[in-house]
C-alpha positions in Angstrom: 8.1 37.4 -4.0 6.3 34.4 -2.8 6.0 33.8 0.9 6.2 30.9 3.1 5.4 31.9 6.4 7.5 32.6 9.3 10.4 31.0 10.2 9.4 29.0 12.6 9.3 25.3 12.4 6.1 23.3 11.8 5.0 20.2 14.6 7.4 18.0 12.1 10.3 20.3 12.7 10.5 20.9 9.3 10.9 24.7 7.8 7.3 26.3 6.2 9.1 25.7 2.3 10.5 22.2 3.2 9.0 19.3 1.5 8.8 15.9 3.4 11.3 12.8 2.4 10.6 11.9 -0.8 10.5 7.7 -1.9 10.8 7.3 -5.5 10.8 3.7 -6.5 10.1 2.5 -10.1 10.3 -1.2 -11.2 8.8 -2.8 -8.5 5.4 -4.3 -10.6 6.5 -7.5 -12.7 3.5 -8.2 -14.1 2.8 -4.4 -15.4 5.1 -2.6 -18.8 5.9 0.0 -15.9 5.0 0.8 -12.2 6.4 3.6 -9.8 6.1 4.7 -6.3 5.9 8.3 -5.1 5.4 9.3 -1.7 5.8 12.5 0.5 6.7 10.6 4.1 4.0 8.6 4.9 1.7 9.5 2.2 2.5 7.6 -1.0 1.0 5.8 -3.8 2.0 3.0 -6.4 0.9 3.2 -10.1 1.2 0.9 -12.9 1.1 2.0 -16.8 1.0 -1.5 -19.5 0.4 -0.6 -22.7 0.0 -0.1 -26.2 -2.3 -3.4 -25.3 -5.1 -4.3 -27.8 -8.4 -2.8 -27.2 -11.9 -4.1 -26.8 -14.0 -2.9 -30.3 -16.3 -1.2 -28.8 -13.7 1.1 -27.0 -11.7 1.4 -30.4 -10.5 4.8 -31.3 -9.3 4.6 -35.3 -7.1 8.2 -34.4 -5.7 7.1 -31.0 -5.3 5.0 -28.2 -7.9 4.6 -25.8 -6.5 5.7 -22.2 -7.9 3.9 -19.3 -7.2 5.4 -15.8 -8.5 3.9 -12.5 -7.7 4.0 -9.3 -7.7 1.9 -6.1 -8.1 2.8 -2.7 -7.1 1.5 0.5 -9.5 0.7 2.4 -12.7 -0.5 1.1 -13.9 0.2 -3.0 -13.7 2.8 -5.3 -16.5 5.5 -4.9 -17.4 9.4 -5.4 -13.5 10.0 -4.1 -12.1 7.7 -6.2 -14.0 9.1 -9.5 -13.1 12.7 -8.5 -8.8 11.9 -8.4 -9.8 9.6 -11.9 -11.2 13.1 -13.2 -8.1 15.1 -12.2 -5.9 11.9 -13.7 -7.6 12.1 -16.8 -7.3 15.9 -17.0 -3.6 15.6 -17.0 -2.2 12.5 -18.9 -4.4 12.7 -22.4 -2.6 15.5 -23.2 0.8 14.3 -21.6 1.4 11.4 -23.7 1.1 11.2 -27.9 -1.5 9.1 -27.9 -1.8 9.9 -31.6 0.7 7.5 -31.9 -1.0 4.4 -31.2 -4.6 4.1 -33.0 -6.6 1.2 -32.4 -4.8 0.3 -29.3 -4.9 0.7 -25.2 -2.9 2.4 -22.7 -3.8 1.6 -19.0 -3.1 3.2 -16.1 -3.5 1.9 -12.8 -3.3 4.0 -9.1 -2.7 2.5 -6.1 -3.1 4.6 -2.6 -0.8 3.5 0.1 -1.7 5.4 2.5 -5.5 6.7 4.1 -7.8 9.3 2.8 -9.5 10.1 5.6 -9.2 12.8 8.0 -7.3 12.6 11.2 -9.2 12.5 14.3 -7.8 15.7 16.2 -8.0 17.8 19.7 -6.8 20.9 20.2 -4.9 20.7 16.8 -3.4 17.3 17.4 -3.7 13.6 16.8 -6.2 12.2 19.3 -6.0 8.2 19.2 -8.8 8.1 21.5 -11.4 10.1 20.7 -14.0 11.4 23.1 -17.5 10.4 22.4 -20.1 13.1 21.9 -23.5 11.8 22.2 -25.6 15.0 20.9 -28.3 15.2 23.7 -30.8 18.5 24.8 -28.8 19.6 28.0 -30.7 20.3 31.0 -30.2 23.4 31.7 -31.2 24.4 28.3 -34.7 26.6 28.3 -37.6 24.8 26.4 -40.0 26.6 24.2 -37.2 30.0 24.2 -35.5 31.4 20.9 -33.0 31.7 19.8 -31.4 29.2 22.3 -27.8 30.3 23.7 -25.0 28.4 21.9 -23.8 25.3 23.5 -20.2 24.6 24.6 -20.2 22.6 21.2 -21.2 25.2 19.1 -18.9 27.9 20.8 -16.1 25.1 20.5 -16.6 25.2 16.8 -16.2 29.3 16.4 -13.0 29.4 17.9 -11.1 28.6 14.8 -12.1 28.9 11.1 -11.9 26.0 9.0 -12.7 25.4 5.9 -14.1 21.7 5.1 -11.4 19.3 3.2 -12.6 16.6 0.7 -12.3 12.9 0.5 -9.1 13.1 -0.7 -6.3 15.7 0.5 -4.4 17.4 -2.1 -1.1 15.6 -1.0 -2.7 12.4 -1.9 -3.9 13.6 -5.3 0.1 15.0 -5.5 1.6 11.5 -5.0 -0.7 10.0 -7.6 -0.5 12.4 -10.2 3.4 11.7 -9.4 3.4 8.1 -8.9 1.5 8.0 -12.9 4.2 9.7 -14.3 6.9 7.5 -13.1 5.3 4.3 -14.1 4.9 6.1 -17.4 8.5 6.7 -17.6 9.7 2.8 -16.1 7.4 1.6 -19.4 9.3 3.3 -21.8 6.8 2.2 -24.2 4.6 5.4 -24.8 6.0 8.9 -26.2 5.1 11.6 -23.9 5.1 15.3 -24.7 6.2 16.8 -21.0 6.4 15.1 -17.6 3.7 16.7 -15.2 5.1 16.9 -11.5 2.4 17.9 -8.9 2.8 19.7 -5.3 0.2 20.5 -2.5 0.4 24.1 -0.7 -2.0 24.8 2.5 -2.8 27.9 4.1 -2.8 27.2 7.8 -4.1 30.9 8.7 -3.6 34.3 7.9 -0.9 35.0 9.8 1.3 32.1 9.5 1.3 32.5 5.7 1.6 29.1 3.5 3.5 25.9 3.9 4.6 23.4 1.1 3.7 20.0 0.8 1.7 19.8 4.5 0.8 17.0 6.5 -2.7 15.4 7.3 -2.7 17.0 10.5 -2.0 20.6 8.5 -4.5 20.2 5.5 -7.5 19.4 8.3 -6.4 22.7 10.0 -6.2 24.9 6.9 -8.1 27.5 5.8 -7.0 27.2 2.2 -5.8 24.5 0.1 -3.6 24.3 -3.0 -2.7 21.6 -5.8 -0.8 22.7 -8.6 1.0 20.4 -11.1 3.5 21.8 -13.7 4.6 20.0 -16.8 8.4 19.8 -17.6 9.7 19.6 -21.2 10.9 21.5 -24.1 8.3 22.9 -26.3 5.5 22.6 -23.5 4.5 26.3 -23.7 1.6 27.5 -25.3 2.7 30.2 -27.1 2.7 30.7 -30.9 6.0 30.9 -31.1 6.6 27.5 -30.1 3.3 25.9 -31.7 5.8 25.6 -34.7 8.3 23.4 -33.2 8.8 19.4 -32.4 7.3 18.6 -29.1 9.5 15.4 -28.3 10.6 15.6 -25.1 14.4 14.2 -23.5 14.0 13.9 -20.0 17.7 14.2 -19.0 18.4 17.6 -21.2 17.5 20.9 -19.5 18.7 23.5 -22.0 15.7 25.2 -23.2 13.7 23.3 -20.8 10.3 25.4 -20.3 7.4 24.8 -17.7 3.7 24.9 -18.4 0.5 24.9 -15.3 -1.3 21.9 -16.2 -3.5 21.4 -13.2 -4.7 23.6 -10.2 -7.4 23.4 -7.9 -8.1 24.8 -4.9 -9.9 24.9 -1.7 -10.9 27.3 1.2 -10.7 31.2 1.9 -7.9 33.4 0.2 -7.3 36.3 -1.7 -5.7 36.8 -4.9 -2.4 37.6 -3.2 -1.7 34.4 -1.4 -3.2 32.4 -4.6 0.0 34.3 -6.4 2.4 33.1 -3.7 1.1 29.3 -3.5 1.6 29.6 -7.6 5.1 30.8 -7.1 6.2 28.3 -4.6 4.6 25.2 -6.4 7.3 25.9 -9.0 10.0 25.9 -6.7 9.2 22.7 -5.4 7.7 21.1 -8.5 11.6 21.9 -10.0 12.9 20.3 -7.1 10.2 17.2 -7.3 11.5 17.0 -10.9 15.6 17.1 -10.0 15.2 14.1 -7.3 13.2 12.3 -9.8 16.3 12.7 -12.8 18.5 11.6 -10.0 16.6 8.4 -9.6 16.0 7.7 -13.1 19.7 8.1 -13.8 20.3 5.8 -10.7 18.2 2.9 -12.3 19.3 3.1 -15.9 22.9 2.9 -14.5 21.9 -0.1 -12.4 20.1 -1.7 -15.7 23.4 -0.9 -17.8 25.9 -3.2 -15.1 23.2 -5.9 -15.1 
C-alpha cells in the first residue's frame, strides 16, 4: 500500500496526503471561447482555450486542427522554462482532444502563471525575507599554496542535508497548468475531447519522513525527490485491446465504467523503485479527488447558466 509518511503535520498543519484548498473558477475570460483557473493555495494558473478558429495556410493541417499551446509567465518573458511546461502541454492535450474533428482549422491554448516560479530564499528550512549576503572571498586563515584545502564553513553548510536541484518550474506549477488547460477546455464546450487529464505533484522530503501530496514551495526546494503524475479520466481511455474496439466519447458527469489511464509522469531527484510505486499510488488518489471537486464545480456553473 502506498505510504504518506508519518502522521505528523507538515509546517502548513496540514496531514502528509492532504492536498491544499483548491480554486476552481471557469468563465472568468470574455474575450476567449473558454478560460479556467486552477490553483493549489497560492499557486495557481489561468488558461484560455478559443477555437476551432481559422488557421494561417502555412500552419494548415488538411487531417486536423493545428493545436497551438503557449504559455505566459509572471514575471518577465517566456524562455527555456516556459518552452519546457509548453513541451509537457503539448505532450498531454494532442491526444486529449479529437482534433480529427476539425481539419483545416485552429485550436489555441493559452496558460497564464499566477503565481512565481522561482525558488524560495530559505534558512534553516524556512522562508528568509532577508537574506544574508555571501560575498565568496579567500578567508584568512586559509593556507596558500596547500592541497587539498580544508572545507570552509560554506562548504560543510552544504553537506548537512542532501538536496537534489529543482528546475525552473516546480511540479505544482506544472500541476495547476496542466489543470487550469483542461478546465478552459471544458468552459469552451466547443472541442470533443477523449478523457480529461487531471495532474498532482508528490515530493519526497527525505527518507524517513516518506512522501507528501501536493507540497509547497518551501517543501519541493527541500526534497530529495520529485513527482508529477497526471491521469486521464474517461470511459474507453485504456489502452488495452479490448477496449480499442469501442467509442471513445467521453460524458464528464457519468462514472459507471469510468477507467483511468497515466498520461504524464516525470520525475526528479534520488529514489528507488519502491517509493516511485507509492508516489504512483497516491497520485491516483488525489487525482480522483482533483477530478470529484472539479464535477462539483462544473455542475455548480451549468446550474447557475440554466436559472440565468
Amino acid at each position: 500500500m502506498a505510504s504518506a509518511g508519518p502522521s505528523r503535520r507538515r509546517s502548513d498543519g496540514r496531514k502528509p496526503h492532504e492536498i491544499r484548498p483548491l480554486t476552481i473558477e471557469i468563465g472568468e475570460l470574455d474575450r476567449a471561447d473558454g478560460s479556467g483557473r486552477f490553483g493549489f493555495g497560492a499557486t495557481s494558473a489561468l488558461a484560455s482555450c478559443s477555437g476551432p478558429l481559422e488557421v494561417r495556410l502555412n500552419q494548415e493541417l488538411p487531417t486536423r486542427a493545428t493545436l497551438e499551446i503557449s504559455h505566459r509567465p509572471l514575471e518577465g518573458v517566456g524562455a527555456t522554462a516556459s518552452r519546457a511546461l509548453i513541451t509537457t502541454l503539448e505532450s498531454i492535450y494532442p491526444s486529449a482532444l479529437r482534433l480529427s474533428l476539425y481539419p483545416r482549422s485552429l485550436i489555441q491554448i493559452i496558460v497564464q502563471s499566477l503565481s512565481s516560479s522561482s525558488a524560495p530564499t530559505l534558512s534553516t528550512g524556512r522562508y528568509n525575507e532577508s537574506p544574508e549576503i555571501y560575498i565568496d572571498t579567500e578567508p584568512e586563515t586559509t593556507e596558500k599554496n596547500v592541497w587539498p584545502q580544508p572545507p570552509t564553513q560554506s562548504a560543510l553548510a552544504v553537506d548537512k542535508k542532501e538536496k537534489s536541484p529543482n528546475t525552473s518550474y516546480n511540479f505544482s506549477s506544472r500541476a495547476v497548468s496542466i489543470n487550469s488547460a483542461t478546465l478552459a477546455i471544458l468552459d469552451a464546450g466547443s472541442i470533443a475531447m477523449t478523457h480529461l487529464p487531471i495532474a498532482i505533484s508528490i515530493a519526497s522530503l527525505s527518507d524517513d519522513d516518506g512522501l507528501v501530496v501536493d507540497p509547497s514551495i518551501e517543501e519541493e526546494y527541500n526534497s530529495i525527490a520529485r513527482f508529477g503524475f497526471a491521469w486521464s479520466f474517461g470511459k474507453n481511455v485504456s489502452l488495452r485491446e479490448d477496449q480499442n474496439q469501442k467509442d471513445s466519447n467521453m460524458d464528464v458527469d457519468e462514472e459507471e465504467d469510468e477507467e483511468m489511464e497515466l498520461i504524464w509522469v516525470e520525475s526528479e531527484g534520488k529514489f528507488d523503485k519502491e517509493k516511485f510505486s507509492d508516489a504512483l499510488e497516491l497520485s491516483k488518489i488525489a487525482c480522483r479527488q482533483i477530478l470529484s471537486e472539479i464535477r462539483a464545480k462544473l455542475g455548480e456553473t451549468l446550474e447557475c447558466k440554466r436559472l440565468q
